[in-house]
N, C-alpha and C positions, 0 to 999 in steps of 0.2 A: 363302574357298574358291569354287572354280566347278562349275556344274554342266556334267558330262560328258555330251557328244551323241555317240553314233553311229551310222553309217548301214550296213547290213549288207544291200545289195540284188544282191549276185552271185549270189545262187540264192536269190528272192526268195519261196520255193514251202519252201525249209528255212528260210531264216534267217529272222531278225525284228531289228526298230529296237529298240533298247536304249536304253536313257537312265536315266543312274544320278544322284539326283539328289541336292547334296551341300551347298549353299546351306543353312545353318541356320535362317533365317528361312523360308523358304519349306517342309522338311521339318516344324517347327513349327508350322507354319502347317495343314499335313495332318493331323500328328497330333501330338496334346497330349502325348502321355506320352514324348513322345521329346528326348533331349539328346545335341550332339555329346561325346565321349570327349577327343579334342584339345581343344576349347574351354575344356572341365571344366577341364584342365590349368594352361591359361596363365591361364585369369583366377586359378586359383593362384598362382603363380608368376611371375616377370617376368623380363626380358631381364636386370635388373639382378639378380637370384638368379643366375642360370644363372651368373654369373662368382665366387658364390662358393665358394671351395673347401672349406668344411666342411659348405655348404649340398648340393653338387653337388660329391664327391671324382670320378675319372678311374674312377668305374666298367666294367667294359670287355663289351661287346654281341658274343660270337660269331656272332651267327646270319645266315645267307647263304640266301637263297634263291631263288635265281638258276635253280635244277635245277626250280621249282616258277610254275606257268602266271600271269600277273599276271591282274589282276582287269579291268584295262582292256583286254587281249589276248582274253580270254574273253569279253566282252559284244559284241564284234564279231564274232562266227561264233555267236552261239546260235543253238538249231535248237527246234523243238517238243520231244525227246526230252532236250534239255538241262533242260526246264522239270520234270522227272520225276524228276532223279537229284541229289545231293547230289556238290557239286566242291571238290578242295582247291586252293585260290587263294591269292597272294602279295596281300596288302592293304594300303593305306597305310592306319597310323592316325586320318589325319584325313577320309578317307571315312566313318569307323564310328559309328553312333547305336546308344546304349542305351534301353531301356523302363524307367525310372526310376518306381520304386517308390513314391516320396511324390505322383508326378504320376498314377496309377491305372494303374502298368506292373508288370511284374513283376522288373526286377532294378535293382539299387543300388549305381550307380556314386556320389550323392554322398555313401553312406558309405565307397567307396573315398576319394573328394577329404578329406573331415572326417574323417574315422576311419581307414580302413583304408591311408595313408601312410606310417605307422612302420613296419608290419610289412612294406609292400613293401620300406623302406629297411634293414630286417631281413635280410630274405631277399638283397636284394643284396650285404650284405657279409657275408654266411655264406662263412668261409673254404674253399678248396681245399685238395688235399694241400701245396700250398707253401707254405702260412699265408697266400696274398693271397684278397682278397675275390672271390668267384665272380662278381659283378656279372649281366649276363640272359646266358643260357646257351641255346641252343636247344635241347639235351635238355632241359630241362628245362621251359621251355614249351612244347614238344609244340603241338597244333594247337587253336585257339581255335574257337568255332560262332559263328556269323550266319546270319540267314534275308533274303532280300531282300524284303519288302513292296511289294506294288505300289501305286502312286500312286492315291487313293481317284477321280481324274477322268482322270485324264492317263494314256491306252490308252499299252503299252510302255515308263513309265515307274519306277523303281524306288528303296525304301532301304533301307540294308544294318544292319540290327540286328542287332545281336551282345548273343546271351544268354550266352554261357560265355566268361570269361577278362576278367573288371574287373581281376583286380590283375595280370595278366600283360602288357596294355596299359599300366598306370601304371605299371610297373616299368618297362617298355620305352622310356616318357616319359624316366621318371630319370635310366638310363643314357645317355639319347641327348642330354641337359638341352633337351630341350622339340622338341628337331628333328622331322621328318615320318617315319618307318619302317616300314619292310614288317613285319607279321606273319602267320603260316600261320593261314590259316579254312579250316573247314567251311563251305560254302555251298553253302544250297540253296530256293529258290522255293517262295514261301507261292502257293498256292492265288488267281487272280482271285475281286474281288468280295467276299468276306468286311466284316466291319464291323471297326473298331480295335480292339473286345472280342474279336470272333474272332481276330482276330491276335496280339492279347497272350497270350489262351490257349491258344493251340499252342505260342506261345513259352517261352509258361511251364510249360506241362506239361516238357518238354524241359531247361529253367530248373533245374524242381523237381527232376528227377530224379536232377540233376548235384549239387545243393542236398543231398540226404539225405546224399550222399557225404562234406560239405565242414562240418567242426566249423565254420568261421569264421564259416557263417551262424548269427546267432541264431536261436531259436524265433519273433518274429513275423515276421522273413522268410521262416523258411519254410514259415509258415501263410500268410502274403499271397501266397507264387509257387502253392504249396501249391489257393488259392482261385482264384485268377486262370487258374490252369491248368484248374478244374471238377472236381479232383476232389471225390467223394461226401462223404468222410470231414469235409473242409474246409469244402465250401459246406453241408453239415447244421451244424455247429460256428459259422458265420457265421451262418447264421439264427437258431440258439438265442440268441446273446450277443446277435444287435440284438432279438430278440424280448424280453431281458432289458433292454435299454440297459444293457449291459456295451463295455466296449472293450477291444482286446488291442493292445499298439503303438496306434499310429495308424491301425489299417488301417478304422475304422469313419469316421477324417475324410478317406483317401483314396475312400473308395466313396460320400462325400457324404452321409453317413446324417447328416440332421437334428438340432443341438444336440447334438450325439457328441464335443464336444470338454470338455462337461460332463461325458457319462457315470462312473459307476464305472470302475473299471479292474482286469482280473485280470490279475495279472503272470505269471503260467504257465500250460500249457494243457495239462500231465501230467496224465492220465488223461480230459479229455476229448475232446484230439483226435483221439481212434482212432473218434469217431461215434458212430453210433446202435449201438446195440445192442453195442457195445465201451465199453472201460474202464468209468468207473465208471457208464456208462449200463445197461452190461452187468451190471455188479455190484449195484448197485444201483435198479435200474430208474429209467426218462427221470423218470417224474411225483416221485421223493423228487429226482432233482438238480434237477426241474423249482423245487420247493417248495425245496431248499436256496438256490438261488440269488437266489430273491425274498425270503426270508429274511434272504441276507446283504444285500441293498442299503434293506433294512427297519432293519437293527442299525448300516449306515452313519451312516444318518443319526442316530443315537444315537452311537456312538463321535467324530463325524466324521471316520472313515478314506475317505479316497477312491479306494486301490486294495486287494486282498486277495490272496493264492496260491490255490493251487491244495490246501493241509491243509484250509483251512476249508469249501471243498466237499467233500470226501472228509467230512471229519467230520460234516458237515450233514446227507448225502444218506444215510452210515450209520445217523445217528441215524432219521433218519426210515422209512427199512426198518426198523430194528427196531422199535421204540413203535407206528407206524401202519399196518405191513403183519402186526405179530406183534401177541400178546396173552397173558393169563393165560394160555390152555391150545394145545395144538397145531394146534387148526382153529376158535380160537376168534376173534372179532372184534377188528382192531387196538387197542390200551392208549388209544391216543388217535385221534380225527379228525385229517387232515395240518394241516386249521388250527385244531384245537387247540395241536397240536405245534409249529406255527408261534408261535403266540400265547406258548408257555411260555417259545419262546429269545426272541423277540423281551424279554419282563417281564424274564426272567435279567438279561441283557444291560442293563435299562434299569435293574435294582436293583443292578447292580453297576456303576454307572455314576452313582449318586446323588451330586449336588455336596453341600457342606456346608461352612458359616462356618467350622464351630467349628475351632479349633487341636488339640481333642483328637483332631477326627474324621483317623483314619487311614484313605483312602480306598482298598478292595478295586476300584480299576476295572479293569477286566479289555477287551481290545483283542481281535478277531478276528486278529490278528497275533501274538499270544501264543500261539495255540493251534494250535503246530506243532510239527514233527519238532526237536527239539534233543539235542546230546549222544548219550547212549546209545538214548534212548528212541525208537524209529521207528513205534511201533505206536499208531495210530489211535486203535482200541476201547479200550489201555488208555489213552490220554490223554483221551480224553470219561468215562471213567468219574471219574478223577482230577478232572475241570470240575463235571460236571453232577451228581454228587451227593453230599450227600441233595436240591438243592432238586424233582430228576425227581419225587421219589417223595410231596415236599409237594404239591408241582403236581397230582400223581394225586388224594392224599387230599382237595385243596381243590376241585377241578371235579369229584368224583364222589360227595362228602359222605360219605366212607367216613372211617374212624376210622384204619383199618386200610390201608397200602401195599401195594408187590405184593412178593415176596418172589425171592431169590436164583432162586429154583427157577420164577420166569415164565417161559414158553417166549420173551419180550420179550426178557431179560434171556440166555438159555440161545445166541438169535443174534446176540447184539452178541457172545460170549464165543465165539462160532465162527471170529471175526475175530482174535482175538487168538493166536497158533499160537504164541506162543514159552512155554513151559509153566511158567517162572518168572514172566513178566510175568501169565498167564492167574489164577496163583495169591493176585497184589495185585490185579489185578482182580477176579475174583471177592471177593476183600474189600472190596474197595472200595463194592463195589453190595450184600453184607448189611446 
């Protein structure tokens, strides 16, 4: 590809020199997190696919737009007041770089190329009313976004990132079996001077908000656009996990965090990526999820699980509200210290997890991945009650030299059972814990 020069000096007081720059190595070279879209494609794909016909059927591409301003027509008359307003432009696919999410960007084209393939190839042959395959359709791609970046050295130079429509470009690929083609963008001018971080996070604010709309992205995509973009919710949730040496996705080996490709790993992020003082931060207060979480990479290394969900914190951070924030009586001192309470899952966990020779021994090991929502049963409070006892109430009697446990009737005991709302299950619970 070449890089496009022009000179725009007939009203040299409006217009300005434009230069769009489209050379891969050299945009690469600016900035790291970015990869061309067409290139993705073909080192896909090869001249020799393109001729086969069940690889590449006669898909069919209506879309024209001829009615709509080219991108190489537009960068020859910009004005100051162009640099302000967002333009819909006719774009060749092979101008277009994305912010590639494993490279510390915010979107993920090469899970379009590895994964998200089929379902373009899906969506191409979703039939019409005549039973033929719809192939790309211009209503139906509708108008893709790009922000142009300007060149970190190079005064009036530009590249054209495109944060919305990875699979509506690869579709566009397919149908055309690899050829150059116009698609409709949004464009509009990032801000001079910014760093690559600042630009990825406008981008990805923008990203992300397209992202909440779109089931296709997973959840650590869209805590990674999610982060990248600053919002509050996200960058608290990134600090707590590397403050834990936790990882979600790989977004702790794209942000360079140290030995993170060791880390733990929690496969979900239900109920704590709504932040501070939300979900079960909220529910539960920070300092019990703070203690559930050291907890669970405490009992890792006893199980040796290397990732967990998102039950066994819920479970943790409830247990720990109730035993260490509650007590015998209604304003009276928590049942236990947090690392007391700490101390009792970490032994549970280690006693039920005893190896042994013998052929008789039938071993009780018990996984932090067993102790989750299945079947019927969704409720929390009563599945810890179901786990943890009687050993909770041995545990009391043994660190407190009492004879005697704490009884049904602990106020401890009274808000775990506040948790449990479904009036059948409340009823085996409460048995459970006399």
């Amino acid at each position: 590809m070449k890089n496009i020069s022009y000179n725009a000096f007939s009203n040299a007081e409006e217009q300005f020199n434009v230069r769009l720059l489209t050379d891969i190595k050299e945009v690469q070279n600016s900035f790291s997190d970015l990869v061309n879209n067409y290139s993705l494609f073909h080192e896909k794909y090869s001249s020799t696919d393109f001729l086969n016909s069940k690889l590449f059927p006669n898909w069919g591409d209506n879309s024209d737009y001829s009615n709509v301003k080219h991108i190489d027509d537009f960068l020859k008359t910009v004005t100051e007041d162009d640099l302000k307003l967002s333009h819909t432009l006719a774009v060749p696919i092979s101008y277009i770089f994305s912010s590639e999410e494993s490279k510390g960007g915010c979107d993920r084209p090469y899970w379009v190329r590895d994964k998200g393939d089929k379902q373009c190839r899906t969506n191409l042959n979703e039939e019409n009313q005549d039973g033929e395959p719809k192939g790309y359709r211009m209503s139906d791609a509708q108008t893709l976004s790009a922000m142009l970046r300007p060149h970190p050295t190079i005064l009036g130079t530009y590249i054209l990132v495109k944060f919305i429509g990875n699979n509506r470009v690869w579709m566009k690929l397919l149908a055309n079996k690899g050829k150059d083609s116009l698609v409709k963008m949004e464009v509009a001018f990032h801000e001079e001077g910014l760093t690559q971080k600042d630009y990825i996070s406008v981008e990805a604010e923008s990203h992300s908000t397209d992202a909440g709309n779109r089931s296709s992205q997973n959840e650590p995509q869209k805590f990674a656009s999610n982060y990248r973009a600053g919002r509050r919710d996200a960058v608290y949730l990134y600090k707590f996990l590397k403050k834990h040496q936790i990882n979600f996705g790989t977004i702790m080996q794209q942000e360079g965090e140290d030995g993170s490709e060791n880390w733990l790993t929690i496969s979900s992020i239900q109920g704590i990526k709504e932040g501070e003082g939300n979900g079960f931060f909220g529910k539960f207060g920070e300092q019990n999820v703070d203690y559930a979480m050291s907890t669970i990479k405490k009992i890792a290394k006893i199980t040796g699980e290397t990732s967990f969900g998102n039950t066994i914190v819920q479970s943790f951070s409830m247990m720990f509200r109730c035993y260490t924030d509650f007590g015998l009586y209604e304003n009276g001192n928590g049942l236990f210290t947090k690392p007391d309470f700490q101390k009792f899952l970490v032994e549970f966990f280690r006693e039920k997890n005893k190896k042994s020779d013998s052929w008789m021994d039938e071993s009780q090991s018990l996984l932090m991945e067993e102790i989750n929502q299945t079947g019927g049963v969704k409720n929390i409070a009563y599945i810890n009650t179901t786990i943890f006892w009687p050993a909770i109430v041995s545990y009391y009697k043994h660190i407190t030299g009492n004879t005697n446990g704490f009884s049904v009737e602990a106020w401890c005991n009274k808000e775990l059972l506040k948790f449990c709302k479904d009036r059948f299950l409340a009823k085996e619970a409460r048995r459970n814990i006399t």
